[in-house]
C-alpha positions as CSV (number, residue, x, y, z in Angstrom):
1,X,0.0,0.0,0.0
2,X,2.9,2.4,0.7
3,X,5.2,1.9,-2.4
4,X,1.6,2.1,-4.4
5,X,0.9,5.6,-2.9
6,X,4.6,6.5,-3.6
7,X,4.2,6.3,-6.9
8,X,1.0,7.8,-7.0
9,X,2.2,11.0,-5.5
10,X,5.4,10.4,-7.9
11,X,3.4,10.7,-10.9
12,X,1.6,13.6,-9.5
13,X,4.6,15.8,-8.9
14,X,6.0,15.1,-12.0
15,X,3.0,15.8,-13.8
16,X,3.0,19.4,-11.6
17,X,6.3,20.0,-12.6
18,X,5.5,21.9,-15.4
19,X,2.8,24.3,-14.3
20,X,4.6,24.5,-10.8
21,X,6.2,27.8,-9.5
22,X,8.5,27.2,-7.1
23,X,12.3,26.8,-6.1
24,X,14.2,23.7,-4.0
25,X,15.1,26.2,-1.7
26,X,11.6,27.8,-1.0
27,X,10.7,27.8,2.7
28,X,9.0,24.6,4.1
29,X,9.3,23.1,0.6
30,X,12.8,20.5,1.9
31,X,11.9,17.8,4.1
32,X,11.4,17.9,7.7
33,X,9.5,20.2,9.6
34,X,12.5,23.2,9.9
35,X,12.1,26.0,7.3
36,X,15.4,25.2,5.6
37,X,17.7,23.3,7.4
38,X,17.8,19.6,7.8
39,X,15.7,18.1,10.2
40,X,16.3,14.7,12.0
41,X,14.6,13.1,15.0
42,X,15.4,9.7,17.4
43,X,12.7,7.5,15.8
44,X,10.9,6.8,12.8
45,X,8.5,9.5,11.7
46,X,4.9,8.9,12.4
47,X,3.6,10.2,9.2
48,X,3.3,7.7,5.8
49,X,4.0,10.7,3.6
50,X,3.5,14.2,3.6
51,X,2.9,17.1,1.0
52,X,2.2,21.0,0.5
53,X,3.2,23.7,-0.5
54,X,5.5,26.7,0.3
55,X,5.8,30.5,-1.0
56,X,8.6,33.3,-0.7
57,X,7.5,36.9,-1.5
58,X,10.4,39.0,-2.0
59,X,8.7,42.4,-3.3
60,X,5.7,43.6,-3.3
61,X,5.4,46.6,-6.2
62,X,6.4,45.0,-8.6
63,X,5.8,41.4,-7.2
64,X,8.3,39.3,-7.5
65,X,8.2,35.8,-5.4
66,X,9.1,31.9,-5.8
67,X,7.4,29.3,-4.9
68,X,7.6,25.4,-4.5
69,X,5.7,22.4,-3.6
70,X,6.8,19.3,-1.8
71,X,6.4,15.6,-1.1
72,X,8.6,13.7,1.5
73,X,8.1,10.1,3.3
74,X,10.4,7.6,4.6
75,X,10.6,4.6,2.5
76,X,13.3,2.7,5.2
77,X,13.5,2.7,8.8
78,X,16.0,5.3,8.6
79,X,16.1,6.4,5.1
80,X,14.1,9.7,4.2
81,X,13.1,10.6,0.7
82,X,11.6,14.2,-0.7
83,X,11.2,15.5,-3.5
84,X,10.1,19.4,-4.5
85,X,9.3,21.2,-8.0
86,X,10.1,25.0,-7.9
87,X,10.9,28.1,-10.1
88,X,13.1,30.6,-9.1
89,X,12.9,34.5,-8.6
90,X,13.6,36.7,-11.5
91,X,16.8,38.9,-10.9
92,X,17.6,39.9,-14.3
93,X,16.3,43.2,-14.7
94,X,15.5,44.5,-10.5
95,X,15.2,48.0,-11.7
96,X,12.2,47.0,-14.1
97,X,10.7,44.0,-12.8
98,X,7.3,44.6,-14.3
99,X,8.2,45.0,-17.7
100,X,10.4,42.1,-17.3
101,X,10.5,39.5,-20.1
102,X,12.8,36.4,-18.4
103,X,10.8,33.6,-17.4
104,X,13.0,31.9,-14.6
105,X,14.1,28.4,-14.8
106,X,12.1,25.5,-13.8
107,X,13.7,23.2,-11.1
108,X,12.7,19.5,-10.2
109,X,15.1,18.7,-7.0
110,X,15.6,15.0,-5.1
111,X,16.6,15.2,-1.5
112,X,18.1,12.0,0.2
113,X,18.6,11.5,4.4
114,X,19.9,8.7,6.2
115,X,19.6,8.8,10.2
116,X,22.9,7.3,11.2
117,X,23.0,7.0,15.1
118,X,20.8,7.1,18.1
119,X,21.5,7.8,21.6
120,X,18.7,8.6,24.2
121,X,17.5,12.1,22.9
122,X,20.4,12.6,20.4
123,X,19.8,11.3,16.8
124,X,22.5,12.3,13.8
125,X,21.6,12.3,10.5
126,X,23.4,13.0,7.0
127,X,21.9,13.9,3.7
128,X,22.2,15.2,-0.1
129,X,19.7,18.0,-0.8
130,X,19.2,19.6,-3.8
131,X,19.7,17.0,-6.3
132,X,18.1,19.9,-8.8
133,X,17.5,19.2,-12.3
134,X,17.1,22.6,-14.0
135,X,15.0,23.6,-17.2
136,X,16.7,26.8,-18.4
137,X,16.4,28.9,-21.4
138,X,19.6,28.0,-22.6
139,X,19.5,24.5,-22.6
140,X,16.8,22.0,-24.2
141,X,15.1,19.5,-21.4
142,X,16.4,19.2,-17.8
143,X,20.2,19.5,-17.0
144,X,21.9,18.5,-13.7
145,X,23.1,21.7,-11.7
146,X,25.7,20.5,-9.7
147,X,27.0,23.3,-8.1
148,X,23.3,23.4,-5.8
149,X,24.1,20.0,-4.7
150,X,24.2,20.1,-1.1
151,X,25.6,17.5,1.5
152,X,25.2,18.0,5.0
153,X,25.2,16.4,8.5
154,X,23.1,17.8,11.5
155,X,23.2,16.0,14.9
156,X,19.8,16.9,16.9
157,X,18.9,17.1,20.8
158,X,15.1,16.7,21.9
159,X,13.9,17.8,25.4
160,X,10.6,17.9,27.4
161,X,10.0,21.2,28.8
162,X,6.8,20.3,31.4
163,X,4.0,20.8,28.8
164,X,7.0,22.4,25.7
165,X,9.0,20.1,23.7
166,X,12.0,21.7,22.7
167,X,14.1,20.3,19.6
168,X,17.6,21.5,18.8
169,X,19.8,21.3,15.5
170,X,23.5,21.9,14.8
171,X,24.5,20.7,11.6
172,X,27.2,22.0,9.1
173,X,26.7,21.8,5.1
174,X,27.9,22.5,1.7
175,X,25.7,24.2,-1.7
176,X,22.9,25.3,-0.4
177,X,24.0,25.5,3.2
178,X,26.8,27.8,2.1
179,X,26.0,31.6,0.9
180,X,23.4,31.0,-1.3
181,X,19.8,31.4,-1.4
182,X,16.6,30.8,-3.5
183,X,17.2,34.5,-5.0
184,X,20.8,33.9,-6.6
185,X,22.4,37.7,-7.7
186,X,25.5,38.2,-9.9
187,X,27.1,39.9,-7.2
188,X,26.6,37.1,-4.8
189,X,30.4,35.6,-3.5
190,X,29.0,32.4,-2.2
191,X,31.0,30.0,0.3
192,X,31.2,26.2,-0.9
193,X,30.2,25.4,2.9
194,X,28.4,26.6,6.2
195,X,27.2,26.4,9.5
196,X,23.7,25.7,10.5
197,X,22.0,25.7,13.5
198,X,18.1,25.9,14.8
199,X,15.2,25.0,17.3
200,X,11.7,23.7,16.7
201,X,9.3,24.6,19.4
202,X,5.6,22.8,20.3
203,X,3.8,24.2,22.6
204,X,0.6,23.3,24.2
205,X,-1.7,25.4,22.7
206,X,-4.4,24.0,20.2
207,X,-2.8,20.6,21.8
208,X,-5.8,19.2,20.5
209,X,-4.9,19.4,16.9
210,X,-0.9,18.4,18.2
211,X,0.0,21.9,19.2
212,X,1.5,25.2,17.9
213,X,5.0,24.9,16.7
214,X,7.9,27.6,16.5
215,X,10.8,27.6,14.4
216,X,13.9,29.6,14.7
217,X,17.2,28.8,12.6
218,X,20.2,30.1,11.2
219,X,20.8,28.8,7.5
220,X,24.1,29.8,7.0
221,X,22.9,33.3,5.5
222,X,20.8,34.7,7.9
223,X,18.0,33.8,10.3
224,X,14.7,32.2,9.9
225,X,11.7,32.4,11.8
226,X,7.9,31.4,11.5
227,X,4.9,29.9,13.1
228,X,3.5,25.9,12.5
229,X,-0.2,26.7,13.2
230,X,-2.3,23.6,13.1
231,X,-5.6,24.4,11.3
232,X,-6.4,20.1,12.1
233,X,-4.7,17.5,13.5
234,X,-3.9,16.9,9.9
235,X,-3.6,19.9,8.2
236,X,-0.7,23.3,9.2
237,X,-0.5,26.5,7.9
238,X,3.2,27.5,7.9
239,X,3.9,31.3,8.0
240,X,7.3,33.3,8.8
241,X,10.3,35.7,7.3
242,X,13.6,34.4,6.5
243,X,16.5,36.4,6.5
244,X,14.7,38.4,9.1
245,X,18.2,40.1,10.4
246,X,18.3,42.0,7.1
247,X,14.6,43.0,6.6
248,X,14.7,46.6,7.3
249,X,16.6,46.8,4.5
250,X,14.3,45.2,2.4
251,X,13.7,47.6,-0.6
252,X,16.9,49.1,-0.9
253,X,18.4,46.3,-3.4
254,X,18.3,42.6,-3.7
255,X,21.4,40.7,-2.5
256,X,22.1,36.9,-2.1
257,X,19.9,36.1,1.2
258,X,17.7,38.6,0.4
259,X,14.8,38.6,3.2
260,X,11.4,37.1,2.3
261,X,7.5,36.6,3.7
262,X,6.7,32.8,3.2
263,X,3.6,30.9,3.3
264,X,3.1,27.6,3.1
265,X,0.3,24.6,3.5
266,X,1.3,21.5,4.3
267,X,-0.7,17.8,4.6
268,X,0.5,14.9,7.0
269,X,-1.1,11.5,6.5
270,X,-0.5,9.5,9.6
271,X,0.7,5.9,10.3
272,X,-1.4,3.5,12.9
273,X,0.1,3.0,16.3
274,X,0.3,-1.1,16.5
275,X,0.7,-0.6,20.5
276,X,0.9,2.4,22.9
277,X,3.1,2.5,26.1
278,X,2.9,5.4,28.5
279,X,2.1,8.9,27.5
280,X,2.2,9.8,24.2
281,X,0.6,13.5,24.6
282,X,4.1,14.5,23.0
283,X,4.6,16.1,19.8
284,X,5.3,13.8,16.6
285,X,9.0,15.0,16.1
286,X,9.6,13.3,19.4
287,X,8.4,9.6,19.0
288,X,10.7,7.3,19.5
289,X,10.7,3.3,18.9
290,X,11.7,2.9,22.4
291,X,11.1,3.3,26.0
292,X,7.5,4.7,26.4
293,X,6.5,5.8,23.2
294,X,3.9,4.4,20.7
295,X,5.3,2.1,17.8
296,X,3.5,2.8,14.3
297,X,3.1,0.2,11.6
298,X,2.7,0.9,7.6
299,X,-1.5,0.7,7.8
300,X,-3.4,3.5,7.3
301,X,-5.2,4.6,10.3
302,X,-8.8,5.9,11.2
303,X,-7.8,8.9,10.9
304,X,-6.3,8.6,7.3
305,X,-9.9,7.5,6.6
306,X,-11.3,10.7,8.2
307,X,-9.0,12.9,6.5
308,X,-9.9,11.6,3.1
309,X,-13.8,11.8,3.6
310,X,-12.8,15.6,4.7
311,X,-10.9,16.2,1.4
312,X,-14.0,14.3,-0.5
313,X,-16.0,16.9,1.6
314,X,-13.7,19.3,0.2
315,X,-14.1,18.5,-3.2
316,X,-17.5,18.4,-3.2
317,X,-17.8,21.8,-1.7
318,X,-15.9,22.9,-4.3
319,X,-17.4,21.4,-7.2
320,X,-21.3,22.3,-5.7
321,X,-19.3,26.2,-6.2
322,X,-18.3,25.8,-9.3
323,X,-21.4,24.5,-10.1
324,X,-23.4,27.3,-8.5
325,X,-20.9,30.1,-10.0
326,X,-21.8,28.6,-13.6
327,X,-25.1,29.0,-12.7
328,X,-24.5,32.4,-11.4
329,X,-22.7,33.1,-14.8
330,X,-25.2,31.7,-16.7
331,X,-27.8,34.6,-14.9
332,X,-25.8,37.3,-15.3
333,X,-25.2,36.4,-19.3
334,X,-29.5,35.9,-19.5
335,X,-29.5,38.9,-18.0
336,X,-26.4,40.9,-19.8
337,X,-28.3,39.5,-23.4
338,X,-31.9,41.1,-21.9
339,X,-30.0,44.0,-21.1
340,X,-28.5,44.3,-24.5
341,X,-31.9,43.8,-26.1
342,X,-33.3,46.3,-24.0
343,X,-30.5,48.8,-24.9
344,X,-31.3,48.1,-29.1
345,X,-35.0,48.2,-28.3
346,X,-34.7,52.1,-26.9
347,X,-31.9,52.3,-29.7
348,X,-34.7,51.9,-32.3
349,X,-37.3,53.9,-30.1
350,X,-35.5,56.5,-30.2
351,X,-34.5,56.7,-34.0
352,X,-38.0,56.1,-34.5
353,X,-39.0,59.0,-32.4
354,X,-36.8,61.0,-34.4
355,X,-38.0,59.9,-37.5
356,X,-41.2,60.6,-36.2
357,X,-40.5,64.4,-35.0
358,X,-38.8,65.2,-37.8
359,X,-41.7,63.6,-40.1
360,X,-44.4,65.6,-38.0
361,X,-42.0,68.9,-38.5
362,X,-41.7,69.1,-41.9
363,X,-46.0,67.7,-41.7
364,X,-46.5,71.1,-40.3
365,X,-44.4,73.2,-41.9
366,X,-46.2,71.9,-45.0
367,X,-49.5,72.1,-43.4
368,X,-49.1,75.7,-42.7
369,X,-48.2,76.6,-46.0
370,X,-51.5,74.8,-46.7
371,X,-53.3,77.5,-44.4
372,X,-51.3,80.0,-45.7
373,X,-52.6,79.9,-49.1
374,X,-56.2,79.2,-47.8
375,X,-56.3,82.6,-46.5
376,X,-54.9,84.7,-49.4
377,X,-57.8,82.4,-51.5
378,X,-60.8,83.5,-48.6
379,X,-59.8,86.8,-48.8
380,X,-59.7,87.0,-52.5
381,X,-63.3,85.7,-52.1
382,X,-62.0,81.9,-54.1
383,X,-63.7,79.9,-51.1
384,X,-63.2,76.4,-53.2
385,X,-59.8,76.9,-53.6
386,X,-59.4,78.3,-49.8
387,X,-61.5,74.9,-48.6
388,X,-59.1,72.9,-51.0
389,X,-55.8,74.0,-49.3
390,X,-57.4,73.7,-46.0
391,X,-58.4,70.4,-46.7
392,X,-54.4,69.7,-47.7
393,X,-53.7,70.7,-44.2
394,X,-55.8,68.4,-42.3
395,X,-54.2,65.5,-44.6
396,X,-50.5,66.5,-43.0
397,X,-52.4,67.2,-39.6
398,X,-55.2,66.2,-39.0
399,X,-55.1,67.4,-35.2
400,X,-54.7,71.4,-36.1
401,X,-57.1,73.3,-34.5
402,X,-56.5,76.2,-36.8
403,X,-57.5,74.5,-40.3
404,X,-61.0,73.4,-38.9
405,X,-61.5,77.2,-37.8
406,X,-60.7,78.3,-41.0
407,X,-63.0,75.4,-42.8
408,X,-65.7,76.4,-40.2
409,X,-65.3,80.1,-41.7
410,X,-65.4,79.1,-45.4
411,X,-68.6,76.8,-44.7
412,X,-70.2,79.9,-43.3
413,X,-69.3,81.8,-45.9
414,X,-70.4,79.2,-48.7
415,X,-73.9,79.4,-46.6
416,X,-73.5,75.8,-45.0
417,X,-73.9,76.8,-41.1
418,X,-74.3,73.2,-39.8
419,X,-71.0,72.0,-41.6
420,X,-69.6,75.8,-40.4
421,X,-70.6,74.9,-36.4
422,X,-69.4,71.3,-36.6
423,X,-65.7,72.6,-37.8
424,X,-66.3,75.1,-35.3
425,X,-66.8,72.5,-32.5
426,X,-63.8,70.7,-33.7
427,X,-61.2,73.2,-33.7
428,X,-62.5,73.9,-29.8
429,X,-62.3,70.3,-29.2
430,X,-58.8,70.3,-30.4
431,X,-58.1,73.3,-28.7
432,X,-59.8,74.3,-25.3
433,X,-58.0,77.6,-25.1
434,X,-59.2,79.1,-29.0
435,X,-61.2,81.9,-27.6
436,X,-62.1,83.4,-31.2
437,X,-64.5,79.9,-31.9
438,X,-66.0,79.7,-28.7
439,X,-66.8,83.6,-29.1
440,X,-68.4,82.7,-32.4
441,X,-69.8,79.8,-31.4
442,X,-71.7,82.0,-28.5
443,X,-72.7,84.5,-31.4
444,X,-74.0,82.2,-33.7
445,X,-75.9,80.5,-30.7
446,X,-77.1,84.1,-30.0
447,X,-78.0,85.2,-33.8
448,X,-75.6,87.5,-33.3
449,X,-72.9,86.1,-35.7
450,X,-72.2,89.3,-38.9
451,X,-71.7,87.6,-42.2
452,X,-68.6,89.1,-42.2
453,X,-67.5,87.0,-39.0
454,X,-64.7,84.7,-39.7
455,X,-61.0,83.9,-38.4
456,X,-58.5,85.1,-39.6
457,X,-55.5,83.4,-38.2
């Protein structure tokens, strides 16, 4: 079951190497549970495998970060195995980082640690990191870069501090031990070998979920710190600054060892104690094989099971949101097209009103030519030809109050007083305000009305 889920997450991390951005020495990204030194403990590690991911963001504006993920287990009693995808920061052009054209090499890195000796609380361990196969520009496929090849031994101390357990490291290494960092510069001098040393705290709070952890170290550059915060008993969220010495000169230039924030997410999938002996409230690091600590065999436990049916819970979420967002998107699309017809539908209402004012203008204008006419024919006493035009009129207009007044006036005057008071009635109707017909109206009601009564507007 164990070699088959090696593979498994073998195959994955090839198959993210090429969409990956990340760097073999990104923060939390090596194995062990140390930010970038070597970690080694008196006893086999109670975890099958784990995984994650790890982040370093150098500069904010413009941005400018690497980034890595990770898989380690230990395939032998006492032989550790990681491995870690990454691409590097760009420090070709620092001045001009967002207009920047280099795309940074793509690195694929083995790591290999053998725990040597035992003895009570004091395990020693040795190791090759950075095993780093390097995808350049320059170069077609992977290439070996040998000169980030770094051997190392580290000889760790573990103490109980009442409810603390306190882990030390002192270790000394070459490559990536030495004065170099995940942000290579051309001005870097670089040692071919250095000193580490560090601490790895746990602490009894969230104890239920195996406690918060600490980390201080010194890399051999600078100094390392960052928080272990457990968001399960599974499940950490690693935060933290390396190179913390030099961050208040943080954007003044970049430099080999150039300070960082990092993030990171890792995943731990646990063995299954065969027997437990004593108290074994300590933290993971410390189990031992011997003495009163619990023994673990290569099963996978209850809580495996558990942490899968939360990652299917996960997924599910997930996909239920991505389902419910393509419904979403599908709304707002129904919704963007009704908006768009909407927008051509006022479009057109409004050329059409347009059309339509400048139709009923040039109606009008011709209409009151009509009337125009109509009076120079009543006046030269042509009342045919005056009705004809006035007629014209109320075919461009047939709402003008003035052209029924005036055919009201030449009905009159032709002799025809019904036809005369119907027009009459119509040009009041159309216009409540035309005091001239309503005072005709009143004097043809009164037998009042001249022969010579008429409008004349």
């Amino acid at each position: 079951m164990r070699l088959k889920a090696f593979f498994l997450i073998f195959i994955m991390v090839i198959s993210f190497n090429d969409i990956s951005f990340a760097a073999t020495r990104v923060a939390y990204t090596r194995p062990g549970l140390m930010m970038k030194i070597p970690f080694s403990t008196v006893g086999r590690s109670p975890y099958l495998f784990r995984t994650g991911f790890g982040t370093e963001l150098h500069n904010f504006s413009p941005f400018n970060s690497t980034a890595g993920i990770f898989f380690d287990m230990e395939v032998g009693r006492n032989f550790s195995l990681g491995f870690s995808s990454v691409q590097t920061a760009d420090t070709t052009n620092l001045a001009n980082l967002d207009v920047s054209t280099y795309a940074p090499p793509v690195e694929f890195g083995f790591h290999l640690q053998q725990r040597v000796f035992t003895y009570n609380d004091v395990s020693v361990s040795v190791g090759l990191q950075d095993i780093v196969f390097q995808n350049s520009e320059s170069e077609s496929g992977l290439s070996l870069s040998p000169e980030q090849l770094s051997f190392f031994v580290v000889v760790s101390s573990a103490k109980q501090l009442g409810s603390y357990h306190l882990q030390t490291f002192l270790g000394f290494g070459t490559g990536g031990f030495g004065a170099q960092d995940s942000l290579p510069t051309t001005d870097s001098t670089g040692a071919p070998a250095g000193v580490f040393a560090g601490f790895y705290l746990n602490t009894p709070f969230f104890n239920k979920w195996g406690g918060l952890d600490f980390v201080g170290e010194f890399d051999g550059i600078g100094i390392n710190v960052g928080l272990r915060i457990p968001l399960t008993s599974d499940y950490r969220l690693n935060i933290g600054f390396t190179h913390i010495d030099k961050l208040p000169s943080w954007k003044i230039r970049y430099w080999s060892g150039h300070p960082a924030l990092t993030v990171g997410f890792d995943m731990a999938v646990p063995r299954r104690a065969r027997r437990v002996i004593g108290d074994i409230s300590g933290p993971s690091p410390l189990m031992t094989d011997a003495g009163d600590m619990p023994v673990f065999d290569d099963q996978f436990s209850d809580q495996f099971d558990s942490t899968l049916a939360m990652a299917n819970f996960m997924v599910s979420s997930l996909r239920d949101s991505v389902v419910m967002v393509n419904n979403e998107m599908r709304n707002l699309m129904v919704r963007l097209s009704a908006m768009e017809q909407k927008s051509n539908f006022l479009e057109d209402s409004l050329k059409s009103f347009k059309l339509s004012s400048n139709v009923e203008g040039k109606n009008m204008n011709e209409a009151m030519r009509h009337l125009s006419r109509s009076l120079r024919y009543f006046y030269g006493g042509d009342y045919r030809a005056s009705l004809q035009e006035v007629e014209s009129a109320l075919d461009l207009n047939p709402n003008l109050a003035l052209a029924y007044a005036r055919r009201g006036s030449i009905y009159y005057k032709l002799g025809d007083v019904q036809r005369a008071t119907i027009n009459w009635n119509l040009a009041l109707r159309m216009d409540p305000e035309y005091d001239d017909v309503r005072n005709i109206l009143k004097a043809l009601h009164e037998n009042r009305l001249k022969t010579t009564s008429f409008v004349r507007e």
